[in-house]
PDB file of N, CA, C and O in Angstrom, chain B, residues numbered from 101:
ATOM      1  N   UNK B 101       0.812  -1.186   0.000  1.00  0.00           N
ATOM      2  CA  UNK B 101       0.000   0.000   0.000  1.00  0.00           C
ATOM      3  C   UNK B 101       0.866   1.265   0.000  1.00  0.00           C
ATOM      4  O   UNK B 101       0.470   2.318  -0.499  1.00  0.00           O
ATOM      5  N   UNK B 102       1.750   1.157   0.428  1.00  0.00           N
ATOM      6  CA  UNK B 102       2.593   2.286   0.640  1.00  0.00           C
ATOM      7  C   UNK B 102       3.675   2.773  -0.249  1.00  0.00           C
ATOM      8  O   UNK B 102       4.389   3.752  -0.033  1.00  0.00           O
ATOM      9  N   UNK B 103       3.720   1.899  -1.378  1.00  0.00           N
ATOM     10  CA  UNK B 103       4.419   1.748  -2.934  1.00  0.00           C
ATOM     11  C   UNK B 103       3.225   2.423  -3.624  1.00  0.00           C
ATOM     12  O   UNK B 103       3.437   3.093  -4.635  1.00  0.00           O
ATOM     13  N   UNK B 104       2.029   2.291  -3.155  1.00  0.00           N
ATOM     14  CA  UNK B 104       0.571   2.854  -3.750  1.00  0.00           C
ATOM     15  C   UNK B 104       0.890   4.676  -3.639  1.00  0.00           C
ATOM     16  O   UNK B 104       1.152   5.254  -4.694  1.00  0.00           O
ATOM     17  N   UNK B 105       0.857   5.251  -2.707  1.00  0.00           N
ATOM     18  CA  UNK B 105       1.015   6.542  -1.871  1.00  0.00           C
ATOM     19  C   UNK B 105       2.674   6.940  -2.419  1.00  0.00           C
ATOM     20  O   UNK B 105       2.981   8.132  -2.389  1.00  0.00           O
ATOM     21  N   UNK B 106       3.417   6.210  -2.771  1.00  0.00           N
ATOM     22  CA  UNK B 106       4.529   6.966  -3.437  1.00  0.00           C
ATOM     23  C   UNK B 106       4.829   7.083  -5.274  1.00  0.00           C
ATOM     24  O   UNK B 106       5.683   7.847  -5.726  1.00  0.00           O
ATOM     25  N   UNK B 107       3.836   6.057  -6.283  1.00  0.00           N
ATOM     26  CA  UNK B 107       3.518   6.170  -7.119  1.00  0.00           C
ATOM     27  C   UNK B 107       2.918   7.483  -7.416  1.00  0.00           C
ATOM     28  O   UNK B 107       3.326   8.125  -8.384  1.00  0.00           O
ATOM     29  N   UNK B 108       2.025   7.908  -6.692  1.00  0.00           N
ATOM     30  CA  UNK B 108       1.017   8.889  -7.174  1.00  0.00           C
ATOM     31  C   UNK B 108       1.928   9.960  -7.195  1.00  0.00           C
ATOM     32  O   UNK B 108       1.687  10.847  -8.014  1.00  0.00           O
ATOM     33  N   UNK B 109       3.356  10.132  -6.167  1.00  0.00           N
ATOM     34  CA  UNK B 109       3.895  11.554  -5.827  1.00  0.00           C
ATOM     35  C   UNK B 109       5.155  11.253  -7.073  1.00  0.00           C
ATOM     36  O   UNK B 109       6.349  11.467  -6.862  1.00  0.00           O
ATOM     37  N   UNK B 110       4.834  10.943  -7.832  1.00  0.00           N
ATOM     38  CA  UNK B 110       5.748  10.297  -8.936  1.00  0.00           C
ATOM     39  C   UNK B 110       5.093  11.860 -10.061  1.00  0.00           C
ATOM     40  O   UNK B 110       3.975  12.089 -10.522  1.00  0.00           O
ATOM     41  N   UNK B 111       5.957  12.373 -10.116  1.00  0.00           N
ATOM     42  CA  UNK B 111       5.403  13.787 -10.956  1.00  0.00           C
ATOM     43  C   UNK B 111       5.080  13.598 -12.634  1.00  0.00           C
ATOM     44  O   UNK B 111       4.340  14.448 -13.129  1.00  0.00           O
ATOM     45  N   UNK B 112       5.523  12.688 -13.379  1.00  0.00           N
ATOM     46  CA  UNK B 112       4.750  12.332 -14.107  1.00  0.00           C
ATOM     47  C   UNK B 112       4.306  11.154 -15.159  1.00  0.00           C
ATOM     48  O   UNK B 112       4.778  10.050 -14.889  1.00  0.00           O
ATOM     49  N   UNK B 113       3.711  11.206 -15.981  1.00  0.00           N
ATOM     50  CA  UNK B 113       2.998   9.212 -16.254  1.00  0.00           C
ATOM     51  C   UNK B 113       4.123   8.262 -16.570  1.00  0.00           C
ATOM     52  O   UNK B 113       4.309   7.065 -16.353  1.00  0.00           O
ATOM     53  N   UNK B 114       5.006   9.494 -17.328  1.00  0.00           N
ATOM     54  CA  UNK B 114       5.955   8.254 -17.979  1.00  0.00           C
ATOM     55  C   UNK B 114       7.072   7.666 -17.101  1.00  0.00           C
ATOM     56  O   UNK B 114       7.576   6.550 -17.222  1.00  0.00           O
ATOM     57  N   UNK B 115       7.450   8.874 -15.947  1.00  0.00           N
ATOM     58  CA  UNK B 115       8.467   8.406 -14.789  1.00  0.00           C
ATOM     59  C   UNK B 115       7.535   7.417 -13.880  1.00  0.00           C
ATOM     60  O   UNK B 115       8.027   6.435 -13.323  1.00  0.00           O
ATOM     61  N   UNK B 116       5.821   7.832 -13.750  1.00  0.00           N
ATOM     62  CA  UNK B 116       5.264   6.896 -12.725  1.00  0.00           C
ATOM     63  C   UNK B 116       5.391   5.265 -13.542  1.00  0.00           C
ATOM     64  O   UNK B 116       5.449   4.278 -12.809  1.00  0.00           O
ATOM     65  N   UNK B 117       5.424   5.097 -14.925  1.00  0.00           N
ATOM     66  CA  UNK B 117       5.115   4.029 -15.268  1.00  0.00           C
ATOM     67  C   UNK B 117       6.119   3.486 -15.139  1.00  0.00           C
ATOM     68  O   UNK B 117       5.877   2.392 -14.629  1.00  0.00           O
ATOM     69  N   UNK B 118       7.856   3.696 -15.423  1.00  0.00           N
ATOM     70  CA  UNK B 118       8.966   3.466 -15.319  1.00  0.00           C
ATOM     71  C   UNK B 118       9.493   2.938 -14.157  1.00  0.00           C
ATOM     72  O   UNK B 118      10.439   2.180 -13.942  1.00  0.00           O
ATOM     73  N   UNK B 119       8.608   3.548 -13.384  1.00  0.00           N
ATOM     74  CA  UNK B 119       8.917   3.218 -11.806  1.00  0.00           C
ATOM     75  C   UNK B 119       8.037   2.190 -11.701  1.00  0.00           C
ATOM     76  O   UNK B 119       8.390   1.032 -11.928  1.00  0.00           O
ATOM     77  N   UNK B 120       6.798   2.514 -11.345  1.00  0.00           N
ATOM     78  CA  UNK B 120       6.175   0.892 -11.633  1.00  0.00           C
ATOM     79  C   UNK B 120       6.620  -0.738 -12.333  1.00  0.00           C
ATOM     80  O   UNK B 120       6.212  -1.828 -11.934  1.00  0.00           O
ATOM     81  N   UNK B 121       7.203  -0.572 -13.033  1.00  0.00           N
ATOM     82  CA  UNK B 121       7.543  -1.339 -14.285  1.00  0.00           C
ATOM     83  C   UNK B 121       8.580  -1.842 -13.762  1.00  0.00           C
ATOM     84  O   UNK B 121       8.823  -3.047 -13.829  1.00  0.00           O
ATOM     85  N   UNK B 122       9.517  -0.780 -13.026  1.00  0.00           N
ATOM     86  CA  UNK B 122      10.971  -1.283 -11.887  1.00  0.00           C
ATOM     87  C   UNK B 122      10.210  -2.567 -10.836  1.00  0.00           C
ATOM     88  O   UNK B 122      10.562  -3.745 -10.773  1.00  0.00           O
ATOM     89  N   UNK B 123       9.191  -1.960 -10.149  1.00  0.00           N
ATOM     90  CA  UNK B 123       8.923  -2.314  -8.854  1.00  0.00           C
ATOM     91  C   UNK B 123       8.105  -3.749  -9.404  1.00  0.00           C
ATOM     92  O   UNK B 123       8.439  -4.755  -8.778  1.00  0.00           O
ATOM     93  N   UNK B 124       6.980  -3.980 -10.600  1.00  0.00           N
ATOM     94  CA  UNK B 124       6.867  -5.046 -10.877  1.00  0.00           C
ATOM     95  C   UNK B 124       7.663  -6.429 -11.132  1.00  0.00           C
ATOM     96  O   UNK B 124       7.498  -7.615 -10.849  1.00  0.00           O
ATOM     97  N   UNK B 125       8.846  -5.450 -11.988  1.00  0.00           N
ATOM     98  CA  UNK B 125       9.960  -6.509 -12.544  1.00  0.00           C
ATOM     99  C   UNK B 125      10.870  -7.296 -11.307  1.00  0.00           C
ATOM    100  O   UNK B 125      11.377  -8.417 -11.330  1.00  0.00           O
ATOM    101  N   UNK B 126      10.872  -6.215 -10.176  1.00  0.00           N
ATOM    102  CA  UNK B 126      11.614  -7.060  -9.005  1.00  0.00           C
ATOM    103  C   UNK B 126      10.768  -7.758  -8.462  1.00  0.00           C
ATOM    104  O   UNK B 126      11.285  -8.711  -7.879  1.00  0.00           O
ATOM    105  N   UNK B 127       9.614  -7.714  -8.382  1.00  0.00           N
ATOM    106  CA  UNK B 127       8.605  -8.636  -7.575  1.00  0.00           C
ATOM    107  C   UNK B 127       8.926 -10.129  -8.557  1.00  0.00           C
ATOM    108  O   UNK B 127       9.446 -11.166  -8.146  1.00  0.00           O
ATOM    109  N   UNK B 128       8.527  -9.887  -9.678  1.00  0.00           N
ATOM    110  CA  UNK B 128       8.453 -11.103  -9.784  1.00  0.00           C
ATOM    111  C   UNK B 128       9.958 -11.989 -10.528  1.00  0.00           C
ATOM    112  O   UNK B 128       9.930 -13.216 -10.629  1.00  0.00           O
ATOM    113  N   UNK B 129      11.439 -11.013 -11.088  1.00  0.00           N
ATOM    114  CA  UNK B 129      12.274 -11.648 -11.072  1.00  0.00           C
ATOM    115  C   UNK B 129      13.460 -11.163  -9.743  1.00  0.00           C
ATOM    116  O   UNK B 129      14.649 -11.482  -9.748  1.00  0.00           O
ATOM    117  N   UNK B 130      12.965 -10.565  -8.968  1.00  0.00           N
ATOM    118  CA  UNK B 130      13.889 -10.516  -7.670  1.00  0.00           C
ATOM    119  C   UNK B 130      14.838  -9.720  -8.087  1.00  0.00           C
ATOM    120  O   UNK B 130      15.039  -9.619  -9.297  1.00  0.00           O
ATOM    121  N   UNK B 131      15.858  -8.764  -6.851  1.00  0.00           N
ATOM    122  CA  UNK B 131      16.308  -8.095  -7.395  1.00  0.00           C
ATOM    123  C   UNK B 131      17.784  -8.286  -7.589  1.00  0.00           C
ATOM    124  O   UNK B 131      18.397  -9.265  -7.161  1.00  0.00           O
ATOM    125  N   UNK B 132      18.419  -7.101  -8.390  1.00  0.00           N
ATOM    126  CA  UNK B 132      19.480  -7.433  -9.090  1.00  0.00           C
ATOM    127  C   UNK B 132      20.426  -7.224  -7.789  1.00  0.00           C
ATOM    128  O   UNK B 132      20.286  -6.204  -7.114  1.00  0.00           O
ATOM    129  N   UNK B 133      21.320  -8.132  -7.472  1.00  0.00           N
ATOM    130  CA  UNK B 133      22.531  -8.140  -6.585  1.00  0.00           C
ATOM    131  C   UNK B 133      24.068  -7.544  -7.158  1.00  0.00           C
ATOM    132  O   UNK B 133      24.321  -7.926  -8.301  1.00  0.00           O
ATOM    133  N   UNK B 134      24.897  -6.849  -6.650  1.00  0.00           N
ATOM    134  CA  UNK B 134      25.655  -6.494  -7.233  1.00  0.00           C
ATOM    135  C   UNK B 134      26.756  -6.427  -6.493  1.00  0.00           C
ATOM    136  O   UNK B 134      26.261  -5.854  -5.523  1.00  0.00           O
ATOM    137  N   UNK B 135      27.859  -6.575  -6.215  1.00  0.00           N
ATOM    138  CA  UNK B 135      28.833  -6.759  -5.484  1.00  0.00           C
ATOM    139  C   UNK B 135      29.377  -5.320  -5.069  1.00  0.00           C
ATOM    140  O   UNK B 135      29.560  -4.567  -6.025  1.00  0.00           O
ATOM    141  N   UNK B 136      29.644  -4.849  -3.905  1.00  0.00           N
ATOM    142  CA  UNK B 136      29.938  -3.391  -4.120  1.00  0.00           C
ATOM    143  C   UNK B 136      31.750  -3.011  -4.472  1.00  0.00           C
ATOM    144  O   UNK B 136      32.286  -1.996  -4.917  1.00  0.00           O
ATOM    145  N   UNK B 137      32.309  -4.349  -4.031  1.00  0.00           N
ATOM    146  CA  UNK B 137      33.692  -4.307  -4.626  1.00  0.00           C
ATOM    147  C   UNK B 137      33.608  -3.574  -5.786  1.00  0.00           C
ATOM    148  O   UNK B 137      34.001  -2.431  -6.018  1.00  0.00           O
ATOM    149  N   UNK B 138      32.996  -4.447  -6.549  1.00  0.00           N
ATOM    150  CA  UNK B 138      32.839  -4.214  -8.633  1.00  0.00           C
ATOM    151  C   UNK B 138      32.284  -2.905  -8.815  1.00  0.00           C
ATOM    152  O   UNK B 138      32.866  -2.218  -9.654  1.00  0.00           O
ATOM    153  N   UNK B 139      31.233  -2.359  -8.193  1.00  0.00           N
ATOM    154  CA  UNK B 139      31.177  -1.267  -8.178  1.00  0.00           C
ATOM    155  C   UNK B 139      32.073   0.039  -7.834  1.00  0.00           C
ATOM    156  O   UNK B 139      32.087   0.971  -8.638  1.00  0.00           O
ATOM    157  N   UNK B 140      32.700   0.089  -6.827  1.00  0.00           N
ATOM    158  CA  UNK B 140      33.872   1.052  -6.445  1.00  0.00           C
ATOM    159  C   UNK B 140      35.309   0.812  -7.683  1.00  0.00           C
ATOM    160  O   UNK B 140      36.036   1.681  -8.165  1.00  0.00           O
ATOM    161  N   UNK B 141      35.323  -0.638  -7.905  1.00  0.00           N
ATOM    162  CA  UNK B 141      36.524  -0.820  -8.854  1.00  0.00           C
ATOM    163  C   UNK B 141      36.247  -1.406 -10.017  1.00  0.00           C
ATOM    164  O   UNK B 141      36.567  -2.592 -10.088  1.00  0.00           O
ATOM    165  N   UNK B 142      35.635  -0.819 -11.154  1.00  0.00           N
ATOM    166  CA  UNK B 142      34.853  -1.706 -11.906  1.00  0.00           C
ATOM    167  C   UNK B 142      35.883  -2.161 -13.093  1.00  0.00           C
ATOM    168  O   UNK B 142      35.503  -2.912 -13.991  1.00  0.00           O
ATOM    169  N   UNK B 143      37.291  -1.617 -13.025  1.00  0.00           N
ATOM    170  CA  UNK B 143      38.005  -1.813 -14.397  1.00  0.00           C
ATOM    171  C   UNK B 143      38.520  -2.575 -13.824  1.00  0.00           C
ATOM    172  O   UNK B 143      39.458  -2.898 -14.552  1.00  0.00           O
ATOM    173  N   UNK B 144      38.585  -3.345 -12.633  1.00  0.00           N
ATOM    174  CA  UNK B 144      39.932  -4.403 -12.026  1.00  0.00           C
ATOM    175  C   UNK B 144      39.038  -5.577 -13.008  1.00  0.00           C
ATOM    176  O   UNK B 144      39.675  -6.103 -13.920  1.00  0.00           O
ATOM    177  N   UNK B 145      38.113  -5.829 -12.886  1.00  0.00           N
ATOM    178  CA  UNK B 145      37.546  -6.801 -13.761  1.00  0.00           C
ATOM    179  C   UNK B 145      38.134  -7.322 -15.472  1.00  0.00           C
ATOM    180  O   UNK B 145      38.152  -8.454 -15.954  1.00  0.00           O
ATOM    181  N   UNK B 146      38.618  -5.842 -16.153  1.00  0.00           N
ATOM    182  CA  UNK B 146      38.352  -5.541 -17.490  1.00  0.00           C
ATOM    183  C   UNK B 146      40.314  -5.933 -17.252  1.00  0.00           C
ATOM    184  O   UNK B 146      41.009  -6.367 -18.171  1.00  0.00           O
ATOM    185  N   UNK B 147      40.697  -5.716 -16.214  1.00  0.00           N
ATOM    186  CA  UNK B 147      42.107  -5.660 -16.338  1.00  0.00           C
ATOM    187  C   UNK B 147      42.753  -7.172 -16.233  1.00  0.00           C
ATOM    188  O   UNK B 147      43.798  -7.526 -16.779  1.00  0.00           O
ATOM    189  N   UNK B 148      41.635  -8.228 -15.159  1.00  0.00           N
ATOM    190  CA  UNK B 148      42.230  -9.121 -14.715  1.00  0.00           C
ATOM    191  C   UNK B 148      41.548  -9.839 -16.354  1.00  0.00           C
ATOM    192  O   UNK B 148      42.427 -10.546 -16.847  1.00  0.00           O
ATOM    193  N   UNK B 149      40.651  -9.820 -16.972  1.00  0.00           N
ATOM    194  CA  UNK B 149      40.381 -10.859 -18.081  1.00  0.00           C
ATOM    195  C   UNK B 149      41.217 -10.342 -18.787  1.00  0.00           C
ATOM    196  O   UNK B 149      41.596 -11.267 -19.506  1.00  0.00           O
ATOM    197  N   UNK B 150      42.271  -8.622 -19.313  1.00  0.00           N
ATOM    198  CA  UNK B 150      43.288  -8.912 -20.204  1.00  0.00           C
ATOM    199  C   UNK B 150      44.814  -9.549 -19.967  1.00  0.00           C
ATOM    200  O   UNK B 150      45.743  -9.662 -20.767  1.00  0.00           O
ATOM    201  N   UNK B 151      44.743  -9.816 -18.958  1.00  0.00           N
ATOM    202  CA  UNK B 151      46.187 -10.059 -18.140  1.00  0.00           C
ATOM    203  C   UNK B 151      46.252 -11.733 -18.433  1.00  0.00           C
ATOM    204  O   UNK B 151      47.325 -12.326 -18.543  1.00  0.00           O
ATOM    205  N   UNK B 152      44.672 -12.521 -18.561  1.00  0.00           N
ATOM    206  CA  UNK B 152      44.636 -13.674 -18.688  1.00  0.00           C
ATOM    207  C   UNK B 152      45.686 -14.164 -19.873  1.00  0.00           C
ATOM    208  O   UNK B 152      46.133 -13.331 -20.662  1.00  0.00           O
ATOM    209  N   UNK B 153      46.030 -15.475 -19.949  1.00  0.00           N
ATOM    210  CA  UNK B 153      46.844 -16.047 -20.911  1.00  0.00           C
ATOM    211  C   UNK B 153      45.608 -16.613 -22.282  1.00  0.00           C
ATOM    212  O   UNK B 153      46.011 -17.136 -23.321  1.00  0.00           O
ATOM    213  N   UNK B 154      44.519 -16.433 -22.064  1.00  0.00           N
ATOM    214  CA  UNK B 154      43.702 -17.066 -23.293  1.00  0.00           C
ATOM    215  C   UNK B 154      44.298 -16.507 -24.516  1.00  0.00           C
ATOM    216  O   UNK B 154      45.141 -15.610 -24.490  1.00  0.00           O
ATOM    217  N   UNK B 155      43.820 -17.081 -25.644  1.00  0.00           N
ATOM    218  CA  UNK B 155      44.384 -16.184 -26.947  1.00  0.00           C
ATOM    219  C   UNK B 155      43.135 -15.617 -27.445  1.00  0.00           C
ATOM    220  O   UNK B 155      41.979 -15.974 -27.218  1.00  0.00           O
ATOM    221  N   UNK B 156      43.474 -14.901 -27.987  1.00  0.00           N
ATOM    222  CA  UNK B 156      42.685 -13.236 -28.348  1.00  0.00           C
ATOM    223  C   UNK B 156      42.435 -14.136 -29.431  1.00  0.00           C
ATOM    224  O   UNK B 156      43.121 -15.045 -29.898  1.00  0.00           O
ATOM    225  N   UNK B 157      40.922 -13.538 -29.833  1.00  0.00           N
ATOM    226  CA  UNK B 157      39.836 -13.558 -30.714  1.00  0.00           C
ATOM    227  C   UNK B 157      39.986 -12.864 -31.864  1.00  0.00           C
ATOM    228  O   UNK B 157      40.024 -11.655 -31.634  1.00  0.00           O
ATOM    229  N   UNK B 158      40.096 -13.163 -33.113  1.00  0.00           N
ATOM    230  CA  UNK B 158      40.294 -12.460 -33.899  1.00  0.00           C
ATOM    231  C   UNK B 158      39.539 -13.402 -35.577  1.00  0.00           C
ATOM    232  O   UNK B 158      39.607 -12.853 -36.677  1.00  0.00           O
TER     233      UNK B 158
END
């Protein structure tokens, strides 16, 4: 009910629907988890897969 009462203060249709559309999508696929490491350091990721020994795609 109270997701009800903060929709409405949603200033207008297309942000209220956007938001809705958020709040449906987590209900029924749960929400997105994210590591906050990866967040604060997000290129250590991009650095450790080029450092790997695989061979490049070409």
């Amino acid at each position: 009910m109270h997701r009800g009462y903060h929709e409405l203060a949603v200033p207008s249709w297309e942000r209220s629907i956007r938001v809705l559309t958020v709040w449906l999508t987590a209900a029924v696929f749960g929400r997105n988890l994210v590591s906050l490491a990866s967040v604060q350091r997000p290129r250590d990721a991009f650095v450790a897969s080029a450092d790997s020994e695989e061979a490049p795609l070409h």
